[in-house]
Backbone as a chain_set.jsonl record, in Angstrom:
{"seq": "XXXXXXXXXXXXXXXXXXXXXXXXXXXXXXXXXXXXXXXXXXXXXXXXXXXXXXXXXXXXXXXXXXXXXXXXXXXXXXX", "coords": {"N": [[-6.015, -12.022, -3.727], [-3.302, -11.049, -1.457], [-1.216, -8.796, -0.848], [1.364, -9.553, 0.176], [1.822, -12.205, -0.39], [1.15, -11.689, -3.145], [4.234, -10.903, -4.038], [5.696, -12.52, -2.98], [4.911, -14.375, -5.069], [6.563, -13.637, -6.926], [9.912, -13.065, -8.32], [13.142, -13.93, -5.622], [11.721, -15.848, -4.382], [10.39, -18.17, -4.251], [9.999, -21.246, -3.804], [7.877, -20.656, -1.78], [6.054, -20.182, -2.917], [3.249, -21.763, -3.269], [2.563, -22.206, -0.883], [0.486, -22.849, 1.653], [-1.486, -19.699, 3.112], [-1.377, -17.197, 5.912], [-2.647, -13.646, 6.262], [-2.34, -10.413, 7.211], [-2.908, -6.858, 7.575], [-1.398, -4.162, 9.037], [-1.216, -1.007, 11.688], [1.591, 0.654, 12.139], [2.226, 2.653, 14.81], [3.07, 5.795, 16.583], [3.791, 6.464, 19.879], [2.352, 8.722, 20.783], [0.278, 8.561, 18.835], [0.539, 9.225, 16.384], [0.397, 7.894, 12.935], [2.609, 5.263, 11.372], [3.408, 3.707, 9.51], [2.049, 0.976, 7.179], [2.413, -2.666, 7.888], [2.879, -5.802, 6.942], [1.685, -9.207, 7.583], [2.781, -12.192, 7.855], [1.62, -15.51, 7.932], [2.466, -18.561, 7.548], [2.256, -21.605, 6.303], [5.269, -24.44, 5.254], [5.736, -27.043, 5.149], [4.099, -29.498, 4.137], [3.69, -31.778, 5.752], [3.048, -31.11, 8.532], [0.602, -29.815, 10.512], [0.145, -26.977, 11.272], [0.963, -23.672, 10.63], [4.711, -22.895, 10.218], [6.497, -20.467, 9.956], [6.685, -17.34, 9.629], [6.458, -14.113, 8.79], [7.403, -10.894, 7.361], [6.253, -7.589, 6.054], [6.71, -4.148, 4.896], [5.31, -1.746, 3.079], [6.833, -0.621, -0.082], [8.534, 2.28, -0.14], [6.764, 3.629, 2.098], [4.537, 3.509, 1.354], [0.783, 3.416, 1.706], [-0.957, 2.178, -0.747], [0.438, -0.026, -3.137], [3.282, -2.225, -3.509], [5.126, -4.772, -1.705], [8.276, -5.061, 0.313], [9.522, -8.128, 1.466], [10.825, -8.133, 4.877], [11.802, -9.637, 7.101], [11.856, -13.178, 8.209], [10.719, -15.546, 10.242], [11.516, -18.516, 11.576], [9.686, -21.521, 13.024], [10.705, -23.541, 16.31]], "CA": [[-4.671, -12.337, -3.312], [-2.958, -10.229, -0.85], [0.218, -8.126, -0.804], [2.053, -10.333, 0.766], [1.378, -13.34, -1.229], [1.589, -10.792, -4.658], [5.171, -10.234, -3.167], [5.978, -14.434, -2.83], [5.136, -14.995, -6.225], [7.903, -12.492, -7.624], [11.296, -13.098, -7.436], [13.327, -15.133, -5.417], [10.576, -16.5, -3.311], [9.543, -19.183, -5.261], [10.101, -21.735, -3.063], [6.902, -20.574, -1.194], [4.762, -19.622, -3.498], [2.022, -22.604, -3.514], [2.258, -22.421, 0.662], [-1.092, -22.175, 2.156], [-0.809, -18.683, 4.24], [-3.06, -16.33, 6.287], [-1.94, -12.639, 6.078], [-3.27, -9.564, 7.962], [-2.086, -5.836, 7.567], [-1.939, -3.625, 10.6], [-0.767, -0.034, 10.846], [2.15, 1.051, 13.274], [1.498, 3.974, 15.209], [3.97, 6.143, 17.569], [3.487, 6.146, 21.546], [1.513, 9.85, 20.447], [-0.731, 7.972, 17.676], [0.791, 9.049, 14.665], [0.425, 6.398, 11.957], [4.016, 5.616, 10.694], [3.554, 3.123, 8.088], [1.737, -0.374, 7.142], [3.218, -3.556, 7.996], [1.701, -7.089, 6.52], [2.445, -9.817, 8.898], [1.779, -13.71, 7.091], [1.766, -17.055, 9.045], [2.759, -19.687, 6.184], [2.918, -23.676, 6.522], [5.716, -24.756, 4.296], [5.338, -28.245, 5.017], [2.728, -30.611, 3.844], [3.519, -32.532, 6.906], [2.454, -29.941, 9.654], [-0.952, -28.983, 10.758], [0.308, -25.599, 11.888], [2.066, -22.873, 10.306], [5.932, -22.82, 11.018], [7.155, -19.581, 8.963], [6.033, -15.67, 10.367], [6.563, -13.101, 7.272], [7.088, -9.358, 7.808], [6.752, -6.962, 4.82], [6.006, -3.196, 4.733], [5.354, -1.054, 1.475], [7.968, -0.213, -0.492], [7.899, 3.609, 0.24], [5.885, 4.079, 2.87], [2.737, 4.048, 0.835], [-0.675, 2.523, 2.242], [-1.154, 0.751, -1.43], [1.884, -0.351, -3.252], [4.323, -3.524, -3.922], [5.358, -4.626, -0.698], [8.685, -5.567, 0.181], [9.852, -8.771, 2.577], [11.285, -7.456, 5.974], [12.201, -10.703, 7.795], [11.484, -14.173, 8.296], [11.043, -16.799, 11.322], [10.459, -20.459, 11.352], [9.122, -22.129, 14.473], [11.945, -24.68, 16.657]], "C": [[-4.099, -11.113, -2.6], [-1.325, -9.825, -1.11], [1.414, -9.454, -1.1], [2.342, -11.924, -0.126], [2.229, -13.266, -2.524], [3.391, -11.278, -4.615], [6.101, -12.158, -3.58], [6.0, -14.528, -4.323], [6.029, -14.642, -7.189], [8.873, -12.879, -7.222], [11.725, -14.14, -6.769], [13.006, -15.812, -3.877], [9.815, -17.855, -3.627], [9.38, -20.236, -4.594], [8.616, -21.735, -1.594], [5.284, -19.763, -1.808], [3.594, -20.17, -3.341], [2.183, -22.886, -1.31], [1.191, -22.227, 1.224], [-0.839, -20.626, 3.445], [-2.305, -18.25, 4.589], [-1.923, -14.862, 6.543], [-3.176, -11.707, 6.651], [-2.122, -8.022, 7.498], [-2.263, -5.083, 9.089], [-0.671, -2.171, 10.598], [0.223, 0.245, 12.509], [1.662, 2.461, 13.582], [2.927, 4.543, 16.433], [3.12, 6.037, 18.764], [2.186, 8.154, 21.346], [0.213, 9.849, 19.697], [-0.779, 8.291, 16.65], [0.699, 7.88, 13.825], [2.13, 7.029, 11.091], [3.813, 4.881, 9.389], [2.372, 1.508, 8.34], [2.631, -1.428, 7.066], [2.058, -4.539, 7.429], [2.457, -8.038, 7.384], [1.75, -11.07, 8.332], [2.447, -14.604, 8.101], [1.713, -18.24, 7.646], [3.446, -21.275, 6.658], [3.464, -24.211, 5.26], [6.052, -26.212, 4.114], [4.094, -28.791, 5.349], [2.394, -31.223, 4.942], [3.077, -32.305, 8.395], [1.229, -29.578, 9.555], [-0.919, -27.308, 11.227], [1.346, -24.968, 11.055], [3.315, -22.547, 10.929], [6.786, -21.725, 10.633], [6.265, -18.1, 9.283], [6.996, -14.985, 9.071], [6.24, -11.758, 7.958], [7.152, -8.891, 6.381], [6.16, -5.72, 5.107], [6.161, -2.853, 3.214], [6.076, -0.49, 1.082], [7.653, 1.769, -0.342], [7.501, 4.107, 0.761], [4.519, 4.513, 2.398], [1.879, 2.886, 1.247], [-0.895, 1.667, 0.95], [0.119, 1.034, -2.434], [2.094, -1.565, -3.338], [4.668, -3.209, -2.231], [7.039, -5.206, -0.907], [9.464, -6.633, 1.719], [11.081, -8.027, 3.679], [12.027, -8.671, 6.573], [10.905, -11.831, 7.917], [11.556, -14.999, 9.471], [10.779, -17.546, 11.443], [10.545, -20.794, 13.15], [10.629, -23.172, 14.852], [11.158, -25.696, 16.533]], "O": [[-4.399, -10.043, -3.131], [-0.453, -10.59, -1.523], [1.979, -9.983, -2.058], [3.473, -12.404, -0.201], [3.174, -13.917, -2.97], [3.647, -12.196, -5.395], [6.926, -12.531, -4.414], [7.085, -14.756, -4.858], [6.231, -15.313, -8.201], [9.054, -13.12, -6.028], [11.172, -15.228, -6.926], [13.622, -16.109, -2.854], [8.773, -18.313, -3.159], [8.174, -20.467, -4.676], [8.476, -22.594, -0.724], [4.239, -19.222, -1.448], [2.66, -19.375, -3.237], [1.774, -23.906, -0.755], [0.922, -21.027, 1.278], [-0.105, -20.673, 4.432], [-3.45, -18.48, 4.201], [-0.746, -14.947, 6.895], [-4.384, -11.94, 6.649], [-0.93, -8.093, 7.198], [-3.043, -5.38, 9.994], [0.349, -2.124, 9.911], [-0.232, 0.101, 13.643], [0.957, 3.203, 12.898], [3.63, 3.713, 17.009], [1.963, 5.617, 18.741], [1.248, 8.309, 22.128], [-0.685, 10.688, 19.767], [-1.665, 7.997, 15.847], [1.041, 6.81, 14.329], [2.597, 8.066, 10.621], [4.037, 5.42, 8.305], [2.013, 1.093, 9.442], [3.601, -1.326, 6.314], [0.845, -4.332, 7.396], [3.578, -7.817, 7.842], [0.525, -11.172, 8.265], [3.44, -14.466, 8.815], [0.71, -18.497, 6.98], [4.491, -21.763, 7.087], [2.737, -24.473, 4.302], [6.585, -26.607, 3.077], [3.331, -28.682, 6.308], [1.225, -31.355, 5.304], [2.822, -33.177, 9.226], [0.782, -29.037, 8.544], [-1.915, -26.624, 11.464], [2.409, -25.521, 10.774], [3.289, -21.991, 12.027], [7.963, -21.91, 10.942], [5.059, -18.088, 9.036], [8.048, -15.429, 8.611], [5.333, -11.473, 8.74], [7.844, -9.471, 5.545], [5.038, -5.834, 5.6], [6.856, -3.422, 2.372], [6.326, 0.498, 1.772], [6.545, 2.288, -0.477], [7.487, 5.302, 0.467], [3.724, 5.378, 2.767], [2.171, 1.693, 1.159], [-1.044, 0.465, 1.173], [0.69, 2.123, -2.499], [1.078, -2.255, -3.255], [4.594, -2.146, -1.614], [7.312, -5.734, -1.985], [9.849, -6.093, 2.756], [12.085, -7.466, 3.24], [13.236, -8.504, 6.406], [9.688, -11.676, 7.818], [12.73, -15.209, 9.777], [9.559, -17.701, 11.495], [11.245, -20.391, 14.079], [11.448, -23.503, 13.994], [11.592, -26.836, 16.696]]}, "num_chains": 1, "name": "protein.A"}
């Protein structure tokens, strides 16, 4: 189970907990190539009735630590 997921099942997320998702991490970097922090980035279909995920998930790590509790950043559902 991934971060991101972990993260869903806590709290008041509940509402998407049993969502089928796909989740990826990926590391920002400055225009120099510093690494600033990890971001997790999920694609979640919260209806049954959709063949496609309609819900984009941001979360970085609480802290700026590589492993860690993450916490949700923003949300966007498809039109």
């Amino acid at each position: 189970m991934g971060r991101l997921r972990q993260c869903l099942q806590s709290g008041e997320y509940g509402e998407l907990r049993g969502c089928p998702m796909l989740e990826g991490e990926f590391l920002q970097v400055t225009r120099s190539g510093d690494a600033v922090s990890f971001v997790t980035v999920g694609a979640a279909a919260t209806s049954r009735h959709e063949s496609a995920p309609e819900l984009l998930l941001l979360a970085a790590a609480t802290g700026g630590r590589r492993r860690g509790d993450v916490r949700l950043l923003a949300s966007v559902t498809a039109p």
